[in-house]
Every structure is written in structure tokens, then in C-alpha cells.
C-alpha positions as CSV (number, residue, x, y, z in Angstrom):
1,X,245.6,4.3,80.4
2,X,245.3,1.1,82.2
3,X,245.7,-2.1,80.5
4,X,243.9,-5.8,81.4
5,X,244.3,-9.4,80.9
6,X,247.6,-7.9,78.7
7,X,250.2,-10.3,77.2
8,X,253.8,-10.7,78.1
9,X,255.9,-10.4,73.8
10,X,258.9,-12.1,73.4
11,X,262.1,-10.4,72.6
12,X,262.0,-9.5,69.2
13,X,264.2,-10.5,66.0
14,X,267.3,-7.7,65.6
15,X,264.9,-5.8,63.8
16,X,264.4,-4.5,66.5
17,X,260.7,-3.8,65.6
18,X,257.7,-4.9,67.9
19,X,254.9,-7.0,66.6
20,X,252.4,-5.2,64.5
21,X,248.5,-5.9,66.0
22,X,249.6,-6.8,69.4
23,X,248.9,-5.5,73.0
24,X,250.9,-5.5,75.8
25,X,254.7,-5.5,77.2
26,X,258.1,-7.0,75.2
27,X,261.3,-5.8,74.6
28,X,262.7,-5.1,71.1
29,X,265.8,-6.5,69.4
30,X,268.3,-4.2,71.6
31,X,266.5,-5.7,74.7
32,X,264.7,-2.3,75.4
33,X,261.4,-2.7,77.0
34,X,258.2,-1.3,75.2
35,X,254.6,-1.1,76.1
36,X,251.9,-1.4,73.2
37,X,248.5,0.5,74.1
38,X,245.0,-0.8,73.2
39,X,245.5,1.7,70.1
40,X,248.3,0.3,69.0
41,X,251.3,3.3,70.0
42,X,254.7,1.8,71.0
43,X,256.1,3.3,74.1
44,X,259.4,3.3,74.6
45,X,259.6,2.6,78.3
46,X,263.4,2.8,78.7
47,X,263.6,6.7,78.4
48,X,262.6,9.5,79.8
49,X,260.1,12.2,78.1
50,X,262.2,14.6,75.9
51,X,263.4,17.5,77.7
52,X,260.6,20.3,78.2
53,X,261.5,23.8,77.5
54,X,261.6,26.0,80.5
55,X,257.9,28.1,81.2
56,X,258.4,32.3,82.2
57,X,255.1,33.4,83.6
58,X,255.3,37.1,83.5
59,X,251.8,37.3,83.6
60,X,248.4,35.6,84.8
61,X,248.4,32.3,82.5
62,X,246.3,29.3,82.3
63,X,248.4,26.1,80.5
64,X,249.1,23.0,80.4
65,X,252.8,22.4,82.3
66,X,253.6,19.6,79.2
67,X,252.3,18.3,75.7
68,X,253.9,15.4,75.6
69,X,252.4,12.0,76.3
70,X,253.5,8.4,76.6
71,X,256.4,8.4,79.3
72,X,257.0,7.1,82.6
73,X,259.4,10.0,84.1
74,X,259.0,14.1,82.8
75,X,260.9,16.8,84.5
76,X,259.9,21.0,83.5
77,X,261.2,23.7,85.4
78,X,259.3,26.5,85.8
79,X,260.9,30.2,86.0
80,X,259.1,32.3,87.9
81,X,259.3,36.0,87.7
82,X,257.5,38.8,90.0
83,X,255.7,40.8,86.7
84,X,254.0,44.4,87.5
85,X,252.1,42.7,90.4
86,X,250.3,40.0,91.9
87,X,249.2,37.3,89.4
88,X,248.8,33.4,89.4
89,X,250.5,30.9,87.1
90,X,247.7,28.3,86.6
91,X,248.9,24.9,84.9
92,X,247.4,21.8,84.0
93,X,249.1,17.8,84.3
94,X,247.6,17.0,81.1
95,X,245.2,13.3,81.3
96,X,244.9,12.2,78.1
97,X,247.7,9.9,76.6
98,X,249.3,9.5,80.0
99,X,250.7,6.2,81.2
100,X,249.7,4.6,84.6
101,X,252.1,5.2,86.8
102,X,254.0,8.9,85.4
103,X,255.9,10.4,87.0
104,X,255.9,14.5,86.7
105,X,259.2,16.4,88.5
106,X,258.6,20.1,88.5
107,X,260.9,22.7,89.8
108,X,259.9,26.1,90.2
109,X,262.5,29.3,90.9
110,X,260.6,32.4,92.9
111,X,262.1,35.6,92.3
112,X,262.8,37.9,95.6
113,X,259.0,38.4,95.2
114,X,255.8,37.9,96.8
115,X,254.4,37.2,92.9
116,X,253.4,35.1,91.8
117,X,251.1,32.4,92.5
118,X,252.1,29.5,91.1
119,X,249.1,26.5,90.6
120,X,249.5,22.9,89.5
121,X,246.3,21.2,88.4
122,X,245.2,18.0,87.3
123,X,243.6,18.5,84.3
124,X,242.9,21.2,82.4
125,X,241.4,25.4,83.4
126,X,242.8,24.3,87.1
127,X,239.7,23.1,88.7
128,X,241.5,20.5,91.0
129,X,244.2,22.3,92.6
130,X,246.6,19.7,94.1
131,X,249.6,22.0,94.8
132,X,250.0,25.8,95.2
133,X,252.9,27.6,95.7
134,X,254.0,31.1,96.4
135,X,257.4,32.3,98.0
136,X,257.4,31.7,101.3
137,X,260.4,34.4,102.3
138,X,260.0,37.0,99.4
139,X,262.6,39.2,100.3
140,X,265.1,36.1,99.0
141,X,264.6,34.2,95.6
142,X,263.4,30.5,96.2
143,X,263.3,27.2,95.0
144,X,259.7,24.7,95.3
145,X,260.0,21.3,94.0
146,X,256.9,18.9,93.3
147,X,256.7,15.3,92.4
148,X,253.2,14.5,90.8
149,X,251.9,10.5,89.9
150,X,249.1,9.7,87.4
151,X,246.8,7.0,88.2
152,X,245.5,5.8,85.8
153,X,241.9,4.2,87.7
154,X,241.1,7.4,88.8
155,X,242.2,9.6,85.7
156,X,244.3,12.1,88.0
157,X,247.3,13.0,89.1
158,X,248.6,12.9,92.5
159,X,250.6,15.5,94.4
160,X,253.5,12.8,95.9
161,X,256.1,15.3,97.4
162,X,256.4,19.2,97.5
163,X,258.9,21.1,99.6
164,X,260.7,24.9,99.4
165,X,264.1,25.2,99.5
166,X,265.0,28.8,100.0
């Protein structure tokens, strides 16, 4: 979500509450900053997302990585393992509800395995691929690492940084 001609809030009373009806950036009464969407939902832009719980493809999947929405930094870790054979892992960097700007950290851990695939799409059903993974030395576990940015304009995320560490 982008947001245009928006307006800069004052800090608030120690209510701590932002203004009801308006638009734009503020802080509240604890001097935390917030960001009010055309909609109306307060973001608190001072925290992270709340931590994810940990995915365990055993098996071919197709998912979203995350459900959450509103929040400028997200880290999941992903925990791979080899199944009964070769299968792909196909997840989604949900669009909808996301802030300009997100930041996505996701950490996957290979087992001593060529399996499996591991896919990270923006959007939903993983029709734009923008990082694939699969252990490049199976005969020793493995570690991948990927830092995603949503843009807002373009409705998509962004594949910043990927790298093995094995």
C-alpha cells in the first residue's frame, strides 16, 4: 500500500491513542511512531511482525510463507527435510495488506539431502518465482538465507539477497 499527499500527526496526548479519521504518519503518547492506512488500521511501525512459527515441508506443499500483514521487518525460518523423495516446497510473499517498503528475512535448513526444492513466490500458487533453492552439497546439511522487499508501485516483492552457507 502506498500512500499520497499524506499528512505529518502531531504527538499525541498520553493517551497514547492516535486520532480517529485521520491518514498518515504520528507518533503516539510514548513517542512510538505509527502509520494510519487509507482504511483507517494503525500500524505500529516501531516493532517487528510477531514471531512466525517454523514451516516443516515433508511433502510437496503450496503456502503462503506468512499471514500476517502490516509490518516493516518479518523473519520465518523454514525447516527443511528430505521426505520419501524429490518434492518442492512452493510458498507465496503474501500482497495484500503489506506495507511499502517490508522487509521478509527467510532462513531455510537443508537436510544432508538432495530434497527438496524449496520456492519463494511473490504472490500466491508460485507463478513468479523470484528465488529457488535446493542444497547445493547434499551429502552435508545446509543453510540458504533470503532477504525479500515489497514494493508497493509494483505490488511485488523483490528478491534483495540470497546466499548458501553450508
Amino acid at each position: 500500500m502506498s500512500f499520497t499527499g499524506g499528512i505529518i500527526l502531531p504527538k499525541q496526548a498520553a493517551s497514547g491513542n492516535p486520532p480517529a479519521g485521520k491518514r498518515g504518519f504520528g507518533f503516539d503518547g510514548n513517542g512510538n511512531p505509527y502509520l494510519i492506512d487509507e482504511a483507517g488500521n494503525i500500524f505500529n511501525l516501531s516493532t517487528p511482525a510477531p514471531e512466525q512459527a517454523d514451516l516443516t515441508p515433508a511433502a510437496a506443499v503450496t503456502a503462503y510463507l506468512f499471514a500476517v500483514t502490516g509490518f516493516l521487518t518479518l523473519a520465518i525460518r523454514i525447516e527443511a527435510t528430505a521426505g520419501s523423495g524429490a518434492f518442492t516446497a512452493a510458498y507465496g510473499l503474501p500482497l495484500a495488506g503489506m506495507l511499502d517498503g517490508a522487509i521478509a528475512e527467510v532462513n531455510i535448513d537443508f537436510p544432508a539431502s538432495a530434497n527438496p526444492t524449496v520456492t519463494i513466490a511473490t504472490g500466491a500458487g508460485g507463478v513468479t518465482v523470484i528465488a529457488s533453492a535446493t542444497n547445493p552439497a547434499p551429502a552435508a546439511v545446509a543453510n540458504w538465507y533470503g532477504r525479500f522487499r515489497y514494493n508497493a508501485t509494483a505490488n511485488a516483492w523483490r528478491c534483495l539477497t540470497r546466499a548458501f552457507n553450508s
